[in-house]
N, C-alpha and C positions, 0 to 999 in steps of 0.2 A: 383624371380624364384619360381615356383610350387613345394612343395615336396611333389603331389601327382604323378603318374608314367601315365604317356600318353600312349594311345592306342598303338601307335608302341611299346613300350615298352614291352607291355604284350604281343603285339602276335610276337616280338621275343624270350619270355621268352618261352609261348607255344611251339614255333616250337623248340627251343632246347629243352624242355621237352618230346617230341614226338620225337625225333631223339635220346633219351637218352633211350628212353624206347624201338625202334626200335632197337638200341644196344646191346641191355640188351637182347630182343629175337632174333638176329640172334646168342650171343651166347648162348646162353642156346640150341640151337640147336648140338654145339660142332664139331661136324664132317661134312665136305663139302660133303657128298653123303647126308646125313641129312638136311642140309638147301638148298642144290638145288630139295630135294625132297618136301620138305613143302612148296617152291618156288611156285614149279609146283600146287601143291594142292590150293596154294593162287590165282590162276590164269597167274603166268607168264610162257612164253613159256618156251619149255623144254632148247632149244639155251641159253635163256639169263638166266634161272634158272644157268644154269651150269656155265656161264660167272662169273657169280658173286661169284659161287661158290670158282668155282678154283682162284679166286683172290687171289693176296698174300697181298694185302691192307689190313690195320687195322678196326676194328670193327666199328672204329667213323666215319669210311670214308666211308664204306663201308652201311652204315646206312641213307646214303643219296643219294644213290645211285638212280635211275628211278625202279629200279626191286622192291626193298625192298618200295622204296613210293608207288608200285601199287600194292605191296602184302597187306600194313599195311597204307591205305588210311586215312584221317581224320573220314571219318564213320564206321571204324574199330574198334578206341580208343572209338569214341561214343559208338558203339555196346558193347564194354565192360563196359559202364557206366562210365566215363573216364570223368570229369569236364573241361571245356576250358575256359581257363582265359581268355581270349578273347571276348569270348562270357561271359562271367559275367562283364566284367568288361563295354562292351557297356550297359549291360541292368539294369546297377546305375546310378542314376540320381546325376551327382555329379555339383555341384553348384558352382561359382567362386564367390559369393559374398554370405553372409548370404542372406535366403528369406528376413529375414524384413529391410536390406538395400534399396530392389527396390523402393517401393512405401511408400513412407512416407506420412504422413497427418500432414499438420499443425495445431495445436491448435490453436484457435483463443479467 
């Protein structure tokens, strides 16, 4: 077995890092007149702004929601400078054998 962490790995870690941090901003908003208004400002309709507002669902649930993914998009977190494990972790070049394993030369 590998105990380095496989691609699925990290961009599940990502997505619950990005649903943790969409959390963490729907409250810091505090009051449901306040995040259905920032809703609206992020681009969701005024309808589904206020749906999600008035929800009595918990902040984690509420975080995953379709309203809050199209307010706070992946090019969102980028826009903030936001690192994606995901994306670093495709662009290491990680090797399953040492290089000088492949190509061996015989002495003669």
């Amino acid at each position: 077995r590998s105990t380095r962490p496989s691609k699925s790995a990290m961009q599940r870690l990502d997505e619950w890092i990005r649903r943790r941090l969409r959390c963490y901003r729907l409250k810091q908003r505090k009051r449901r007149h306040s995040i259905a208004i920032w809703l609206q400002r992020q681009g969701v309709t005024e309808r589904n702004a206020w749906k999600l507002a008035m929800s009595d669902k918990g902040w984690w649930h509420l975080a995953s929601t379709p309203q809050v993914n199209h307010a706070m998009p992946i090019k969102w977190f980028e826009g903030l400078g936001l690192y994606s494990l995901r994306d670093g972790y495709e662009s290491l070049k990680v090797y399953s054998e040492p290089p000088y394993a492949t190509h061996a030369c015989t002495v003669v």
